[in-house]
ZATI-351972 format. One record per residue (C-alpha): residue in one letter; x, y, z. Coordinates in steps of 0.2 Angstrom, whole numbers, padded with zeros to 4 digits, always signed. Layout:
REM residues N
AXYZ;...
END
This chain:
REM residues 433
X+0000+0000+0000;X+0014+0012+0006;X+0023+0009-0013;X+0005+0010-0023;X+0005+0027-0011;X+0021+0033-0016;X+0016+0030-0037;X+0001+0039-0038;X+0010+0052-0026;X+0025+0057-0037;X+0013+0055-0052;X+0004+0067-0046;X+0020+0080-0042;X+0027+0075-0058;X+0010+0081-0066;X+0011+0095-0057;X+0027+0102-0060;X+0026+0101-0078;X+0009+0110-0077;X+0020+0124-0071;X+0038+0123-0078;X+0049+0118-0064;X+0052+0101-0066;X+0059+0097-0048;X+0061+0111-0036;X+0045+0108-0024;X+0048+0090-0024;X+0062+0079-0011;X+0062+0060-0018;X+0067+0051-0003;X+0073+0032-0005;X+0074+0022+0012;X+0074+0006+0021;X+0054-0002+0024;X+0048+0004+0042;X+0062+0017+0045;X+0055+0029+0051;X+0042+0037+0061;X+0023+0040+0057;X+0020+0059+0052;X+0037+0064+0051;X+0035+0065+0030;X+0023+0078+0032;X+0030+0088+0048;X+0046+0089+0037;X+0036+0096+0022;X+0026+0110+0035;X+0041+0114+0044;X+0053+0116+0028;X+0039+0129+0021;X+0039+0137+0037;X+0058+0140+0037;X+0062+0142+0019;X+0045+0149+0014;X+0045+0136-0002;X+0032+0123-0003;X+0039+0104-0004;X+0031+0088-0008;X+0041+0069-0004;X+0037+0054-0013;X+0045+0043-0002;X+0049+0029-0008;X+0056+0011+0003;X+0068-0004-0001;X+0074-0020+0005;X+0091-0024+0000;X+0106-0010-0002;X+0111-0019-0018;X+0094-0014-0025;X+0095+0004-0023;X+0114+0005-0029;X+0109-0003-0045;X+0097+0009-0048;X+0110+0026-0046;X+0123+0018-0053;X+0115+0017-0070;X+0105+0033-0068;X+0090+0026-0070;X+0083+0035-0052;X+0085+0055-0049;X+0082+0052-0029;X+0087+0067-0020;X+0093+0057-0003;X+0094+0039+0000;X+0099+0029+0016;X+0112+0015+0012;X+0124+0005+0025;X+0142+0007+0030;X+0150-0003+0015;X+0139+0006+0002;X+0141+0022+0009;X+0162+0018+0006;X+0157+0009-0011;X+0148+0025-0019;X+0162+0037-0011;X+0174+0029-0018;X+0163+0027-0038;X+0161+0047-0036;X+0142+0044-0033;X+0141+0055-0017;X+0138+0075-0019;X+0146+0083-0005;X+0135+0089+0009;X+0133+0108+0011;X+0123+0117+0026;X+0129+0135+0023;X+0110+0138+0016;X+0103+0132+0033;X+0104+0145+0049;X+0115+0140+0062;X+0101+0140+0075;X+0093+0125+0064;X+0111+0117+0060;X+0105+0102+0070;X+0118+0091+0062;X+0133+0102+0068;X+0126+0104+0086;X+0123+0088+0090;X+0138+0076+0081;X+0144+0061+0091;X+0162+0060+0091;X+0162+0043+0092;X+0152+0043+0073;X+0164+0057+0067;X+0178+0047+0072;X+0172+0030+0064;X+0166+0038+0050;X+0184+0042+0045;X+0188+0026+0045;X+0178+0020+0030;X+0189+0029+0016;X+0207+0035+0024;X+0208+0047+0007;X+0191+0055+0007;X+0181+0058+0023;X+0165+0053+0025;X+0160+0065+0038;X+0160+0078+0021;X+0146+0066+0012;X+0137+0057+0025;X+0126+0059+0039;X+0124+0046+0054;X+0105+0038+0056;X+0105+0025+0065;X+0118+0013+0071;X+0121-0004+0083;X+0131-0020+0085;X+0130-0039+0078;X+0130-0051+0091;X+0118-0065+0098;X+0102-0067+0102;X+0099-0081+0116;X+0085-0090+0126;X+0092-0090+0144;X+0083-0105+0149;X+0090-0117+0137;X+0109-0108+0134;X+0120-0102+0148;X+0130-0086+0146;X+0146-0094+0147;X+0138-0104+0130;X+0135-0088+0120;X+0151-0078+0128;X+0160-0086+0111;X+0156-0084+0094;X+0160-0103+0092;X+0142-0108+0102;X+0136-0109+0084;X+0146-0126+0080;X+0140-0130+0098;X+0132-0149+0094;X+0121-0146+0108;X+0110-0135+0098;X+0109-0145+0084;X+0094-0138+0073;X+0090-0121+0087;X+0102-0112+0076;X+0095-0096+0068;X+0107-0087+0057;X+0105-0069+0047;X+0107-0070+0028;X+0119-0057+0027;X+0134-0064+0021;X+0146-0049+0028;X+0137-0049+0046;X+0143-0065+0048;X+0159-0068+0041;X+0168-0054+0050;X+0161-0060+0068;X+0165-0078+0062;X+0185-0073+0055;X+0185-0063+0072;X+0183-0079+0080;X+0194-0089+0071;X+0208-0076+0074;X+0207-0072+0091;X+0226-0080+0092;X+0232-0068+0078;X+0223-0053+0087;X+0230-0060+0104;X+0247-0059+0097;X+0245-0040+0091;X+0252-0050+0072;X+0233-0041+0065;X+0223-0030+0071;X+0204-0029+0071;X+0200-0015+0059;X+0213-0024+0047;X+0202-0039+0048;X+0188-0030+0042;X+0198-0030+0025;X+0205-0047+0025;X+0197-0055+0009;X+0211-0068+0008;X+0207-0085+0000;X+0214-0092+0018;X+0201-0082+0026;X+0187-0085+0017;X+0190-0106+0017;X+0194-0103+0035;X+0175-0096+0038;X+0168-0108+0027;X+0173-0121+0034;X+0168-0117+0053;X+0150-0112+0044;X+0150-0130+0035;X+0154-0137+0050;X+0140-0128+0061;X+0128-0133+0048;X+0119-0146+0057;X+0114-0133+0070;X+0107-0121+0060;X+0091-0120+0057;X+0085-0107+0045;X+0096-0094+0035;X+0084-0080+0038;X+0080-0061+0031;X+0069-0056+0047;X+0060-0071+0055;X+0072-0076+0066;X+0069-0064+0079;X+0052-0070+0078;X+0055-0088+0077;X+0063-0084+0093;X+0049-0075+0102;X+0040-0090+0100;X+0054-0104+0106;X+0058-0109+0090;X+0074-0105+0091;X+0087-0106+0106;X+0101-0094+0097;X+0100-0080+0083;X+0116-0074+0075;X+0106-0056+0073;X+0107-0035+0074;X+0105-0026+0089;X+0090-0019+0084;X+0081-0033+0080;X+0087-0041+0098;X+0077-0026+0106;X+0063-0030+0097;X+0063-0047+0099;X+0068-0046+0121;X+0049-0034+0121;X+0041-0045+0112;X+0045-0061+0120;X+0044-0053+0136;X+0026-0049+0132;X+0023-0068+0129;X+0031-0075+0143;X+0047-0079+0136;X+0065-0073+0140;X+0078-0067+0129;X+0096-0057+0131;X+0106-0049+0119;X+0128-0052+0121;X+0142-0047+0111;X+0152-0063+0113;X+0170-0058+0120;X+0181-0060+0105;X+0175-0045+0098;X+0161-0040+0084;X+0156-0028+0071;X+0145-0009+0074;X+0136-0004+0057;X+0127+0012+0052;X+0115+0018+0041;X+0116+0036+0034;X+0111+0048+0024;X+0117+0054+0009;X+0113+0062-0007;X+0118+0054-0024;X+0125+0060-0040;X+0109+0062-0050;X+0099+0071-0035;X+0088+0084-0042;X+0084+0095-0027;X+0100+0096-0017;X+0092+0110-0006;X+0078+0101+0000;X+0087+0085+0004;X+0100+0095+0014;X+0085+0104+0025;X+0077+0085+0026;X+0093+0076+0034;X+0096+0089+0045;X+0078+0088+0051;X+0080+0073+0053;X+0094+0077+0064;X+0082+0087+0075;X+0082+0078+0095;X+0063+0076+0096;X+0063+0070+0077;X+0078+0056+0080;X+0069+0050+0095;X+0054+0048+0089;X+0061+0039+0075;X+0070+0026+0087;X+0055+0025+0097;X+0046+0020+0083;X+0059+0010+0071;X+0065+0000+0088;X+0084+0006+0083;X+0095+0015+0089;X+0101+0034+0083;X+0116+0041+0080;X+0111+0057+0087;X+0125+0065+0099;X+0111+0075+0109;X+0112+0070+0126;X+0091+0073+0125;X+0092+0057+0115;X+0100+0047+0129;X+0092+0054+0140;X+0074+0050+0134;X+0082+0033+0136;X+0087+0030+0153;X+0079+0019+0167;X+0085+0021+0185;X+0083+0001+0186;X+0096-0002+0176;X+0113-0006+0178;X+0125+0008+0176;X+0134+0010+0158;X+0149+0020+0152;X+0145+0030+0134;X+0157+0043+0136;X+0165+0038+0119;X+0147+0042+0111;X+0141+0059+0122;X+0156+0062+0131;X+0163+0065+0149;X+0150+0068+0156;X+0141+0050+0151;X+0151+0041+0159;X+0137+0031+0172;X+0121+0032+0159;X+0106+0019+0167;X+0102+0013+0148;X+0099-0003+0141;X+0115-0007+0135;X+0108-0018+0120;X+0103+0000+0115;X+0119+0009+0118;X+0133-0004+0122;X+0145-0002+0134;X+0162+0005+0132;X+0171-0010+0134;X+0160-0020+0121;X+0163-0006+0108;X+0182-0007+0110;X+0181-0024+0104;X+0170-0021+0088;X+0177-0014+0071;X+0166-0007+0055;X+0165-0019+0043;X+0173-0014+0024;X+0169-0014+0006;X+0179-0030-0001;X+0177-0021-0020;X+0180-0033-0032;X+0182-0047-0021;X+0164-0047-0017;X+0159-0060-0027;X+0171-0071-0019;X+0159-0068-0003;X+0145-0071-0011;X+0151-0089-0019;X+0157-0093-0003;X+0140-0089+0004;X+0129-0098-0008;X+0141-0115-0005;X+0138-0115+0013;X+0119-0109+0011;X+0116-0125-0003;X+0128-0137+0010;X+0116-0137+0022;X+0103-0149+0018;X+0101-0165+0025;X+0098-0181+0017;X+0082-0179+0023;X+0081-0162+0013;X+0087-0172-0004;X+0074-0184+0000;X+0060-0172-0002;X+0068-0163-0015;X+0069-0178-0026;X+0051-0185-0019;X+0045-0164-0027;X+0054-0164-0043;X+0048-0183-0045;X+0027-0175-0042;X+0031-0160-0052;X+0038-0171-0069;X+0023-0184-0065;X+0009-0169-0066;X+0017-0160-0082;X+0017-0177-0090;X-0001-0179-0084;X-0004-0161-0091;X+0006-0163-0107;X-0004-0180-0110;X-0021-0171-0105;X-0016-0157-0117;X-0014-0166-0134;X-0031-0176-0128;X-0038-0161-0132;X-0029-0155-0146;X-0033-0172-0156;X-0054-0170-0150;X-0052-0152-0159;X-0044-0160-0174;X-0059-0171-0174;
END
């Protein structure tokens, strides 16, 4: 409904604009991720953006699933979308193909320079680390952020279980295994794992880990996946916090996000879950905005991510989404602390001052747990390698049982085109007659 919405919507603006000559200046196209973002915040954006600038502005949002989806459609120029949302790697993958614009806030007053006031130095520093050449700070703005780690069902796994990455190959959790398909969330945590000696040594570090697309590597991981294979049971998109919520499940190789999601909603039902960062170290992700090369309405999409940098606006928008935002504001944090809670140490997000924050720290993790998590990379090229490596361990996986019922299906399916094929020139001869 929302993307039948978003047709008739820009349609409609489109028909507009031509009706008076100016193709795109009082419309923002906006691409983002499905359930991003709060509900009403579209159209307080477009009140408040007339209210400052005195121009009226229509968005035809627009959603997506996958991050390879919406490159596709700005690398070849096919989409004139004035502000998108992609993830760390893409973010460092259209920086470095030139598909960024720079971002420029000099039209925008410094009392409503929300983006300026209220940086964290923790996503200014990180964000330097995804090109060392150009900085990404200059082309990219924070939204929302968290950590990969482990979903778990106290009452069947023990913390000292799921304090290791290599609980997955575990053989007492044969089939409980839920794992994201997300080929680059889980090799880095699993290659962490597998090099904790390495790391121990000081031979590599973990941010150069993040690069390593080796052949060694990649047939290390593979072969810890193909040997956890028994375990698992489902490669999923977004069910397994679900499947989880209802016991399905015992372990989910999952986002932070979705492990706050998934602890409500089991908690609603009865059932308990936690969230860890097992101790050799993890990865933090990001989503941000930025505009792309064949944006239309630069002016309005700079006014729409600093709105969106607006305190009440980000925490909304992580009210509502169940993420976490990248918002320096100490409002933010603020509107998240419960005097129940234990005690945790953000100052490398807010500063000195937040150095005994009562949050939930599957929220905003501790300081310690960030020091052992690195931002994941761009492999380039090589990303192909990753994604064979992915689809051997994903079609590994079946059991003889599995072959069984793929052979019994294909047997069925011959047997009733045969039937239909047979029933088909039936007919044919009783025309001919």
């Amino acid at each position: 409904m929302k993307k039948l919405v978003s047709v008739f919507a820009l349609a409609a603006c489109l028909l507009s604009a031509l009706s008076c000559g100016s193709p795109r200046d009082n419309v923002l196209k906006v691409y983002n991720w499905s359930d991003y973002i709060g509900e009403g915040i579209i159209e307080e954006f477009e009140e408040w953006y007339e209210e400052k600038t005195g121009e009226k502005i229509t968005v035809v949002y627009q959603t997506f699933d996958i991050n390879e989806t919406m490159l596709s459609k700005i690398e070849k120029g096919h989409e004139d979308y004035d502000v998108v949302c992609p993830s760390d790697y893409i973010i460092e993958r259209m920086l470095n193909n030139g598909l960024l614009i720079p971002l420029d806030f000099a039209s925008i007053p410094d009392s409503l320079n929300y983006i300026a006031n209220n940086k964290s130095p923790y996503i200014q520093n990180i964000f330097r680390d995804i090109n060392p050449d150009i900085d990404a700070n200059d082309y990219s703005v924070a939204y929302m952020w968290g950590t990969t780690g482990l979903i778990y069902n106290p009452k069947y796994v023990t913390a000292e279980e799921v304090s290791t990455w290599g609980v997955i190959a575990n053989p007492k959790f044969k089939d409980q295994v839920l794992i994201k398909d997300a080929p680059r969330d889980v090799y880095a945590p699993v290659l962490i794992y597998l090099k904790q000696k390495e790391l121990q040594e000081g031979s590599v570090t973990l941010q150069e880990l993040m690069y390593d697309s080796s052949d060694a590597s990649i047939a290390a991981v593979e072969a810890f996946l193909k040997s956890a294979k028994e375990n698992v049971l489902g490669w999923e998109a977004d069910f397994g916090k679900d499947q989880m919520t209802k016991e399905r499940g015992v372990i989910s190789l999952n986002w932070s996000g979705d492990a706050v999601w998934a602890i409500e909603e089991a908690a609603s039902v009865g059932v308990p879950l936690e969230y860890v960062v097992p101790e050799e170290g993890s990865t933090v992700w990001f989503d941000g905005w930025v505009i792309p090369k064949y944006a239309k309405n630069v002016k309005a999409a700079t006014w729409f991510i600093d709105f969106m940098c607006r305190p009440d606006i980000a925490i909304r928008n992580m009210d509502e989404t169940g993420y976490v935002s990248a918002n320096g504001a100490w409002e933010v944090v603020e509107s998240q602390i419960d005097e129940e809670l234990e005690p945790v140490d953000l100052t490398y997000f807010f500063g000195p001052s937040a150095d005994s924050v009562r949050v939930d720290p599957v929220l905003y993790p501790d300081k310690a747990v960030i020091e052992r998590c690195a931002l994941e990379h761009d492999w380039g090229q090589d990303t192909d390698k990753l994604l064979a490596m992915w689809a051997r361990v994903k079609g590994d996986n079946a059991t003889s049982f599995t072959y069984v019922i793929l052979i019994v299906a294909v047997l069925a399916l011959a047997l009733i085109a045969w039937l239909g094929s047979r029933s088909k020139r039936n007919r044919n001869r009783r025309r001919r007659k």
